[in-house]
VEXTOR-167888 format. One line per 5 residues: number of its first residue (from 1); their letters; for each residue x, y, z of N, C-alpha, C. Coordinates in Angstrom, 1 decimal. Example, Ala and Ser with C-alpha at 12.3 -4.5 7.8 and 13.67 -1.06 7.14 Angstrom:
REM VEXTOR-167888
1 = as = 13.2:-5.7:7.8:12.3:-4.5:7.8:13.2:-3.3:7.8 | 12.8:-2.2:7.1:13.7:-1.1:7.1:12.9:0.0:7.9;
END
This chain:
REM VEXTOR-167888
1 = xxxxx = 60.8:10.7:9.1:61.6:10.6:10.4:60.7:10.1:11.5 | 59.1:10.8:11.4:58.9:10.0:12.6:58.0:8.9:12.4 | 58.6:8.5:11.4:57.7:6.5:11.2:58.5:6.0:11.7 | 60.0:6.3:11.7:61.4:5.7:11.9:61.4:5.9:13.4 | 61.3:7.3:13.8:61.4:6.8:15.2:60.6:6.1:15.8;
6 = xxxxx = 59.1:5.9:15.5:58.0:5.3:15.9:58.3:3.6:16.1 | 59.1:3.3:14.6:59.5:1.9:14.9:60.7:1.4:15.7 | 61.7:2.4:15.5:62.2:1.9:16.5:61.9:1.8:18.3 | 60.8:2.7:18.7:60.1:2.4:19.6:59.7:1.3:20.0 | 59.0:1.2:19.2:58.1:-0.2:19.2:58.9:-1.4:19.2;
11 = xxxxx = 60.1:-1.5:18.5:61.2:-2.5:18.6:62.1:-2.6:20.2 | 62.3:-1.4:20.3:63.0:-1.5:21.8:61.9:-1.9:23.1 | 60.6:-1.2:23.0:59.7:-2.2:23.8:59.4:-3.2:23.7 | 59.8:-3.8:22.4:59.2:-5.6:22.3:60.6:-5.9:23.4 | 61.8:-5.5:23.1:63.2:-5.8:23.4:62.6:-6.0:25.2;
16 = xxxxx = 62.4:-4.6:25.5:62.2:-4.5:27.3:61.3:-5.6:27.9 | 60.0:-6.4:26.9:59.2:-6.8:27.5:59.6:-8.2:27.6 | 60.7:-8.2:26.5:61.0:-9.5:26.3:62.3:-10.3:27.8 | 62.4:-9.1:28.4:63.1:-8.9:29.5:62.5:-9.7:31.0 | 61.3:-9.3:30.7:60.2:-9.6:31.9:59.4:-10.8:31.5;
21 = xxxxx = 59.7:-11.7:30.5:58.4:-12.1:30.0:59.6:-14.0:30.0 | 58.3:-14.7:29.5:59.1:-16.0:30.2:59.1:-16.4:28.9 | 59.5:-17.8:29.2:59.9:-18.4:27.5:58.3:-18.6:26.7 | 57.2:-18.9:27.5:55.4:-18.8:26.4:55.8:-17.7:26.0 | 56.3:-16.6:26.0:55.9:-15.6:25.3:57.1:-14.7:24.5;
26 = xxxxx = 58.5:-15.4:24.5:59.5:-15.5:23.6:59.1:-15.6:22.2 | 58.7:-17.0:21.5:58.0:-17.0:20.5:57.4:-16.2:19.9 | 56.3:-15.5:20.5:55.2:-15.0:19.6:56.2:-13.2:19.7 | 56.9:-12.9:20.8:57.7:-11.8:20.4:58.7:-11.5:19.1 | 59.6:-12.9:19.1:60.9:-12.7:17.9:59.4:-12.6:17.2;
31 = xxxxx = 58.6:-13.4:16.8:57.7:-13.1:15.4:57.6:-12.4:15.2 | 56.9:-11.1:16.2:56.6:-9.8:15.5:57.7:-9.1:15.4 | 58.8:-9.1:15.9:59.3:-8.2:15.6:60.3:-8.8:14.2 | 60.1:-9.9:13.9:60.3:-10.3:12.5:59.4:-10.0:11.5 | 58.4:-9.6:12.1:57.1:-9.0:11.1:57.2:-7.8:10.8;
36 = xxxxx = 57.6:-7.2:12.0:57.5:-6.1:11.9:58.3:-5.1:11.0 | 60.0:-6.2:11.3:61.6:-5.8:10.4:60.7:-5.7:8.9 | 59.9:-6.9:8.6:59.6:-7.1:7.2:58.5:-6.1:6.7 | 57.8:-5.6:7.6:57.0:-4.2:6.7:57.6:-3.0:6.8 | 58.5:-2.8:7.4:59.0:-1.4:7.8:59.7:-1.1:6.5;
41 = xxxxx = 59.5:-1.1:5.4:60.2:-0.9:4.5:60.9:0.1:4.6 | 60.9:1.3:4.9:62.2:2.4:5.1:63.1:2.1:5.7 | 63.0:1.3:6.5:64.7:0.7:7.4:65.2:-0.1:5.7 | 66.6:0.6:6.5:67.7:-0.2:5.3:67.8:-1.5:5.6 | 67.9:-2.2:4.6:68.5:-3.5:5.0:69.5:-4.1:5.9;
46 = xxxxx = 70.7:-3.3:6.1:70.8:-4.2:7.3:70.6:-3.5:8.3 | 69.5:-2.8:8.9:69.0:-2.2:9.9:67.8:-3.7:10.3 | 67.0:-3.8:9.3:65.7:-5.1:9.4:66.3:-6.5:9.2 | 68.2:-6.4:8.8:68.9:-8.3:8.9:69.0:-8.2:10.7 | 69.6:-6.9:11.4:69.4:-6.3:12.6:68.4:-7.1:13.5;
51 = xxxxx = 67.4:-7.2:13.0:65.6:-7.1:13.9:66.0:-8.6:13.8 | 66.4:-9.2:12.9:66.0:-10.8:12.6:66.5:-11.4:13.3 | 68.1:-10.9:13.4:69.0:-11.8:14.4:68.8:-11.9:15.7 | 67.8:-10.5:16.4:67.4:-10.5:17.3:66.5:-12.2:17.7 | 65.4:-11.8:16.7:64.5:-12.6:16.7:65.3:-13.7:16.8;
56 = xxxxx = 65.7:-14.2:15.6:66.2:-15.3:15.8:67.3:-15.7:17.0 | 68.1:-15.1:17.8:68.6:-15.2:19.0:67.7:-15.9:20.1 | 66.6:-15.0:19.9:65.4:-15.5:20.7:64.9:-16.9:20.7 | 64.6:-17.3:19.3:64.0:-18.3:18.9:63.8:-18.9:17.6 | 65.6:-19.8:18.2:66.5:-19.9:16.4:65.6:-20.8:16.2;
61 = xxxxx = 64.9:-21.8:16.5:64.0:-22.6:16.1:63.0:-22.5:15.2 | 62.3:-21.4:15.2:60.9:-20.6:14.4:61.4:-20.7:12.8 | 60.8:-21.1:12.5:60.8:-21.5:10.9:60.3:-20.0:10.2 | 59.1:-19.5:10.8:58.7:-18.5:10.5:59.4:-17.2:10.6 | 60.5:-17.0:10.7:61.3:-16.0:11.2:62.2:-16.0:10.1;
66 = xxxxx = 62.3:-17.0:10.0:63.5:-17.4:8.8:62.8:-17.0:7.0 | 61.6:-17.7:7.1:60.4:-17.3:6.1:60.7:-16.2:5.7 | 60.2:-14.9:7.1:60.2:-13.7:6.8:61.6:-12.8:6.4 | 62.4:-13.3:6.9:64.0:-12.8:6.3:64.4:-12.8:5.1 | 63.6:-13.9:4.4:63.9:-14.9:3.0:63.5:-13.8:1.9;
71 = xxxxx = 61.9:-13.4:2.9:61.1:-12.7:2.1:62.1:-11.1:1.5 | 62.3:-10.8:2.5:63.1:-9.4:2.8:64.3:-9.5:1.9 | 64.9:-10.4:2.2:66.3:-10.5:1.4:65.9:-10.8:-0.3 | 64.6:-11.7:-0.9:64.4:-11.4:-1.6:63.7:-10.3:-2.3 | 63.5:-9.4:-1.8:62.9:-8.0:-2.3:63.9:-7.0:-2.2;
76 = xxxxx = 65.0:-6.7:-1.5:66.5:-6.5:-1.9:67.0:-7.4:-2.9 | 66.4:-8.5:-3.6:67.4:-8.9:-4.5:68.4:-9.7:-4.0 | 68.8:-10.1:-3.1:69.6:-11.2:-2.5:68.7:-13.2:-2.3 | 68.6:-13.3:-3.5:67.8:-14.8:-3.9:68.8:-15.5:-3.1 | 69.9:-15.5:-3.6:70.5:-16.9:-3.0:70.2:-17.0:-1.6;
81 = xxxxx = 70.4:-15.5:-0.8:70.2:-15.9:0.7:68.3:-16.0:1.2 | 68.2:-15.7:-0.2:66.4:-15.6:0.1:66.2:-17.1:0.4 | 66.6:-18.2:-0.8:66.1:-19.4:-0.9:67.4:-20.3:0.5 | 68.3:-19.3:0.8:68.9:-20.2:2.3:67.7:-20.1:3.4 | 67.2:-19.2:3.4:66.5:-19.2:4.5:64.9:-20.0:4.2;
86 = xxxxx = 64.4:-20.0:2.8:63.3:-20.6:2.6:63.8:-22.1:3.3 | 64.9:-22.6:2.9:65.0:-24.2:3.1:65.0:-24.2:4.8 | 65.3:-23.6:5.0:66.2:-23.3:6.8:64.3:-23.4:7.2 | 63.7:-22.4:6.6:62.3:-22.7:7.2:61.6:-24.1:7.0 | 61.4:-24.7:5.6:61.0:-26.0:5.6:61.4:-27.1:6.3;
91 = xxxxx = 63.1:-26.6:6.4:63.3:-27.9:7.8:63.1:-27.9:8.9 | 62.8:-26.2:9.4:62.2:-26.2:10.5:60.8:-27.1:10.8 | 60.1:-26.3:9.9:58.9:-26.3:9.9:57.9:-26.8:8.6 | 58.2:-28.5:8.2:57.8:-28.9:7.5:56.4:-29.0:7.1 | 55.5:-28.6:7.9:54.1:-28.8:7.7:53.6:-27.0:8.3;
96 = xxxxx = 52.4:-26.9:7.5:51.6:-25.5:8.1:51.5:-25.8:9.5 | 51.4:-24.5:9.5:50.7:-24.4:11.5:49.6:-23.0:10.7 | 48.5:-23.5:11.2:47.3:-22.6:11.3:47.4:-21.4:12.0 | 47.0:-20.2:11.5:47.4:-18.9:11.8:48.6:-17.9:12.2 | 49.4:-18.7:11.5:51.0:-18.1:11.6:52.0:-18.4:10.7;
101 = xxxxx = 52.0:-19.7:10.0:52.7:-20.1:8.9:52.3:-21.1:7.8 | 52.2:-21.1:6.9:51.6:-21.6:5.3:53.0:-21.9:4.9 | 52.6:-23.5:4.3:53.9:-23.9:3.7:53.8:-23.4:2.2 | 52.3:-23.1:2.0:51.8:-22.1:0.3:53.1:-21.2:0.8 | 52.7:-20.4:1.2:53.6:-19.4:0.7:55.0:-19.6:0.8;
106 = xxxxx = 55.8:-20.1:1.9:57.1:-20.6:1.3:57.6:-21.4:0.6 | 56.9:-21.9:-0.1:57.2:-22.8:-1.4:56.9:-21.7:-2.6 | 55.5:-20.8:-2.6:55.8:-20.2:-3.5:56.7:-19.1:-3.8 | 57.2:-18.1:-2.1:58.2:-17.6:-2.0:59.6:-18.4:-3.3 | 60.3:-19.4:-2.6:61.0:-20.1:-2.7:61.2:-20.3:-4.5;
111 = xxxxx = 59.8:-20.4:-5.0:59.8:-20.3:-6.4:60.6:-19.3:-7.2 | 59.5:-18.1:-6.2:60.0:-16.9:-7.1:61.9:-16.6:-6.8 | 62.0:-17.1:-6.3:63.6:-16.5:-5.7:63.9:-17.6:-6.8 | 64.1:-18.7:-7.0:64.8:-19.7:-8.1:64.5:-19.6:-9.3 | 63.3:-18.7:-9.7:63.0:-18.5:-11.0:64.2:-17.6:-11.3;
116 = xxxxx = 63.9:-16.3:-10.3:64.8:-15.4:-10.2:66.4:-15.7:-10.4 | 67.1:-16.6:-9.4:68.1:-17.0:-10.0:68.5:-17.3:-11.3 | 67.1:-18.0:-12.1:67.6:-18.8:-13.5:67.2:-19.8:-13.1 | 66.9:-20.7:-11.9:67.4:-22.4:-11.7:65.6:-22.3:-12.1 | 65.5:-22.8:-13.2:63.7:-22.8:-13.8:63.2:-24.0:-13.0;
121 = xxxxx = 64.0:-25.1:-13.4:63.4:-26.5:-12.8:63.2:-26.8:-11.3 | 63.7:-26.2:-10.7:63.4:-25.7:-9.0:62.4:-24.6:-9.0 | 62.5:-23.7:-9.9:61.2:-22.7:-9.6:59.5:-23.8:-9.9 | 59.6:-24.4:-11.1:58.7:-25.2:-11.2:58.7:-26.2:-10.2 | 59.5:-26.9:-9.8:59.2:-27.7:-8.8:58.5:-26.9:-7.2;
126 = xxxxx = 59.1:-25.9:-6.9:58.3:-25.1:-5.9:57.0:-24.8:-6.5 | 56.7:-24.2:-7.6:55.2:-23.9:-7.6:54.4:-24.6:-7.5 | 54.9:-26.2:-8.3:54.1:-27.1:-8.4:53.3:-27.4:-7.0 | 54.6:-27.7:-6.5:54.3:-28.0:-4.1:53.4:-26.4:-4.2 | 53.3:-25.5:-4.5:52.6:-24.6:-3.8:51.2:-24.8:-4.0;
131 = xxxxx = 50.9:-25.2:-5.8:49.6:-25.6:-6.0:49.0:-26.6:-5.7 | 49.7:-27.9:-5.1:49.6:-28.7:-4.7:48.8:-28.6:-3.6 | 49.5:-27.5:-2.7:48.7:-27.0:-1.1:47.2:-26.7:-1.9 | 47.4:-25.2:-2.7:46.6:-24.7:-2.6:46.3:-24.3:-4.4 | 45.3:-25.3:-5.0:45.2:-25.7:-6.8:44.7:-24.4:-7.3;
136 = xxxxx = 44.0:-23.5:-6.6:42.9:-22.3:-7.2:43.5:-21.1:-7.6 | 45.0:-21.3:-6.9:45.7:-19.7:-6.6:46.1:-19.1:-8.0 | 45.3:-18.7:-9.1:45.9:-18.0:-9.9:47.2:-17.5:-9.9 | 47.6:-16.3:-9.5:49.3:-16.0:-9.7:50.4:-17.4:-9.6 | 50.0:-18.2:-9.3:51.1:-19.5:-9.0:50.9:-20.2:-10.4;
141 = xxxxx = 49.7:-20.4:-11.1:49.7:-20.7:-12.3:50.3:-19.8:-13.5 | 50.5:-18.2:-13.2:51.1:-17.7:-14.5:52.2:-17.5:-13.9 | 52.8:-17.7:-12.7:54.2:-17.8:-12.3:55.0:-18.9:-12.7 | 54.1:-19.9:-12.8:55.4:-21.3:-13.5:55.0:-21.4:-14.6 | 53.5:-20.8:-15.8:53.6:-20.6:-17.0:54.4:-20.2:-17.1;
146 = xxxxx = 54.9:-18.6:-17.0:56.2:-18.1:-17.1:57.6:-18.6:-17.2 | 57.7:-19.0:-16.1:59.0:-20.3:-16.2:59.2:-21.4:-16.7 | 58.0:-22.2:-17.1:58.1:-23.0:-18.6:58.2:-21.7:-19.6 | 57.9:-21.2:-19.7:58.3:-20.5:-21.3:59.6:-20.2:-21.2 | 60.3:-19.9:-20.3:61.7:-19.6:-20.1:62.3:-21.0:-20.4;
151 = xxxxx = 61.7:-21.9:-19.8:62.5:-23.3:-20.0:62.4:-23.7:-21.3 | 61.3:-23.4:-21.9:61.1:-23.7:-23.1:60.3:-24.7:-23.3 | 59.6:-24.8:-22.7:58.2:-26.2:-22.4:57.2:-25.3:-22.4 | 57.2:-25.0:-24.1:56.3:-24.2:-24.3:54.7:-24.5:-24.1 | 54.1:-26.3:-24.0:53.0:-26.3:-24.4:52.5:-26.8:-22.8;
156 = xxxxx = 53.6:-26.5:-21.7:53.5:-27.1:-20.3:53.1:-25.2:-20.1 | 53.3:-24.4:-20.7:52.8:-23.0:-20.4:52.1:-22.7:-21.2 | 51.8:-22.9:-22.0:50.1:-22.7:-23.0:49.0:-23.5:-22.0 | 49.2:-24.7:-21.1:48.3:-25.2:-20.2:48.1:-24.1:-19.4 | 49.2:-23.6:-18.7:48.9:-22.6:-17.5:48.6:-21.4:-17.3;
161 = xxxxx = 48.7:-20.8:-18.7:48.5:-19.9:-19.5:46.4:-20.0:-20.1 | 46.1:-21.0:-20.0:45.2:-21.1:-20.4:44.4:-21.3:-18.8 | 44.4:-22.0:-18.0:44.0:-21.7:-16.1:43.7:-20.5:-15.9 | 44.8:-19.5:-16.1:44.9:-17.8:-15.7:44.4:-17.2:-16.8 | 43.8:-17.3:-17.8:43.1:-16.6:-18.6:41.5:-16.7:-18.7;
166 = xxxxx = 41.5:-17.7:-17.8:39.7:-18.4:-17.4:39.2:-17.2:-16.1 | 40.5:-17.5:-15.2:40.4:-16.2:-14.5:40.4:-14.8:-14.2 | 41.4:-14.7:-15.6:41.9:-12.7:-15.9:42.4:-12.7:-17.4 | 41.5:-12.5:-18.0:41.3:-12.2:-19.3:41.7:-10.7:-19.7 | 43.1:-10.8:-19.3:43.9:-9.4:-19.1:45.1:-9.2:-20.6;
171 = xxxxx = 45.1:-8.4:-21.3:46.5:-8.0:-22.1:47.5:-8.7:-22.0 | 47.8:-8.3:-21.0:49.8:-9.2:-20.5:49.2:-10.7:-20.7 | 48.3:-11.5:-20.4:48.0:-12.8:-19.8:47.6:-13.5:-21.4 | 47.0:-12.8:-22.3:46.7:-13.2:-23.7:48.1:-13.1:-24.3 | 48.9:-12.5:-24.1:50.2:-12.0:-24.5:51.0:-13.2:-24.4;
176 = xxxxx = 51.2:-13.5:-22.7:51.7:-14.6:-22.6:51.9:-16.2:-23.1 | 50.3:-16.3:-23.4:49.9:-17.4:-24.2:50.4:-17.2:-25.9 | 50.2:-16.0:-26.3:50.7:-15.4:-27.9:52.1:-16.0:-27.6 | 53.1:-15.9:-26.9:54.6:-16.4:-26.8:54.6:-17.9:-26.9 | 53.4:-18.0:-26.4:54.1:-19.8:-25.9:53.5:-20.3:-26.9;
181 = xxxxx = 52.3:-19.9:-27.7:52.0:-20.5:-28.9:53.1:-20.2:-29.7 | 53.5:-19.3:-30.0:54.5:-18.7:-31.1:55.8:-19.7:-30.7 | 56.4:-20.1:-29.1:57.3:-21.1:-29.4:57.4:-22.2:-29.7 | 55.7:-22.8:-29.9:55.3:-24.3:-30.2:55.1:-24.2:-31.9 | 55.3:-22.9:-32.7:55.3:-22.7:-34.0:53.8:-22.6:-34.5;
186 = xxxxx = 52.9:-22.8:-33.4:51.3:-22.1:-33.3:51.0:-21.0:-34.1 | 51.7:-20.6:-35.1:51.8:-19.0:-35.6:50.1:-18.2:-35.6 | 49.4:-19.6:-36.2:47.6:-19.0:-36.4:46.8:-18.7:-34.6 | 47.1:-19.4:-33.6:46.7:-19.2:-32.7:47.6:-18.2:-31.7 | 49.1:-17.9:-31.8:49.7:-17.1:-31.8:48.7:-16.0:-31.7;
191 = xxxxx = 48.7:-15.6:-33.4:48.4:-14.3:-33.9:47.0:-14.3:-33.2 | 46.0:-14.8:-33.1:44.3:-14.8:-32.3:44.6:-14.2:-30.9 | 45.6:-14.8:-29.5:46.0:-14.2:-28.8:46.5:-13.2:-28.7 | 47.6:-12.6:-29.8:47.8:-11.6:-29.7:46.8:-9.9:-30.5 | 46.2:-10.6:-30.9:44.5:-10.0:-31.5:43.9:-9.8:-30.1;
196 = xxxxx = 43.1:-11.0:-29.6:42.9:-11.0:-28.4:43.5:-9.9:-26.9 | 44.8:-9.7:-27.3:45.5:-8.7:-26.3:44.7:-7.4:-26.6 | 45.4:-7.1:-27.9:45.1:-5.8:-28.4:43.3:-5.5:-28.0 | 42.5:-6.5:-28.0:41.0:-6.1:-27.6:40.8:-5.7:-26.5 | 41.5:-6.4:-25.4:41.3:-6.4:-23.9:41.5:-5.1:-23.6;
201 = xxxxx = 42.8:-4.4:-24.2:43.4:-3.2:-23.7:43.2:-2.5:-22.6 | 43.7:-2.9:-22.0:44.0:-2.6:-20.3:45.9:-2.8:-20.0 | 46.4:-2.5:-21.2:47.9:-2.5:-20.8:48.4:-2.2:-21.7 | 49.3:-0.6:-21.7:49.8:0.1:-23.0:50.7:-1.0:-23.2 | 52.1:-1.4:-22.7:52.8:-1.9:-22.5:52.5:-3.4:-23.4;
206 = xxxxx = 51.5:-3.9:-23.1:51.4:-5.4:-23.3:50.9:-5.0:-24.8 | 49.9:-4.1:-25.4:49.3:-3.9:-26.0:50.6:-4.0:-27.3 | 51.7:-2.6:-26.9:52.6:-3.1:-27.7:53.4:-3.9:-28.3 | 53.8:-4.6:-27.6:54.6:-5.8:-27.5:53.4:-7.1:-28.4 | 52.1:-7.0:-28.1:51.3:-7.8:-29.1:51.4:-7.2:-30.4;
211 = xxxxx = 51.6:-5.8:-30.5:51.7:-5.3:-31.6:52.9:-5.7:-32.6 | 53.9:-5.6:-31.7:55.1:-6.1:-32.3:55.4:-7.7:-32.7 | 54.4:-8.9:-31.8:54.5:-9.9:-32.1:53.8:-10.2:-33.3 | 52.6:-9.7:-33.8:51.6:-9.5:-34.5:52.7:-9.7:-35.7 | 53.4:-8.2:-36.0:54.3:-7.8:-36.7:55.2:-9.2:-37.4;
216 = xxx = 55.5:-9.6:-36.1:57.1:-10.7:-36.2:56.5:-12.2:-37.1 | 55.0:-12.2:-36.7:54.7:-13.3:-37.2:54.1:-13.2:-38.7 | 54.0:-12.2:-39.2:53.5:-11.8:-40.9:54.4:-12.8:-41.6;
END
């Protein structure tokens, strides 16, 4: 109760200053308090859709406002309106601005909400633009491995599967590669991956599931 009342504090002072303050300093207000909507995780959802509209009232223009709602609505689970607002931001705001908005991350945002829907070939097409920005970012490579294996482009995720395993030679990530060999009919490298899992063991979870693939492939 008193984080809750703390933020709404903090929200009704952005509100008051925004009263006294001229349009230089509109901007940088709706942001935080679009930042702010977005970490407050104990506010219900539409308590923090609440904070945005503010913001955005402010300063429908900010791309980054719209970003941060996308984000929110996708972690409630509402993709569709997650990936409305990713686009809403790209047309804002088609290129980075240094120290406030990365087109990396709403493209990779953007990914994950289309994977999520199902729409694979738009989630790959977002990750691809994400790596594009930025080639090094591990999770972006086992995030659209993933989604080729879903698509079924199995040996387009044995490549990316192989990237993230240079970097995290983890259970789940040997696992992953064991599936996408196993959908290319790889059965002998299959099984070495999923051997490979079972060594690493750092994931009950993944450990079994290699167990069971092990199994499927006798």
């Amino acid at each position: 109760m008193s984080k809750l009342l703390n933020h709404a504090g903090i929200l009704i002072g952005l509100l008051l200053i925004v009263s006294a303050c001229g349009n230089t300093s509109r901007n940088d207000i709706a942001m935080r308090q679009a930042k702010i909507a977005y970490e407050a995780g104990y506010l219900d959802l539409q308590d923090a859709l609440a904070e945005y509209e503010k913001a955005i009232a402010l300063d429908p223009a900010n791309g980054y406002i719209y970003y941060n709602r996308g984000r929110h609505y996708a972690r409630d689970g509402y993709y569709a309106h997650a990936i409305a607002d990713f686009d809403q931001a790209l047309s804002l705001h088609p290129r980075s601005d240094p120290g406030w908005y990365n087109l990396f991350d709403v493209y990779a945002a953007r990914g994950s909400a289309n994977a999520a829907q199902g729409d694979f070939a738009q989630a790959i097409a977002d990750f691809s633009k994400a790596l594009e920005l930025n080639p090094s970012h591990g999770p972006i490579y086992l995030q659209r491995g993933i989604t080729y294996l879903a698509k079924g482009e199995c040996q387009k995720a044995v490549d990316d599967f192989d990237w993230i395993i240079q970097e995290r030679p983890t259970a789940r990530n040997y696992l992953y590669r064991a599936q996408a060999y196993a959908c290319l009919g790889d059965h002998k490298r299959a099984a070495e991956d999923a051997e490979a899992a079972l060594q690493a063991g750092n994931d009950a979870d993944a450990i079994r599931e290699a167990e069971a693939l092990l199994e499927n492939l006798k």
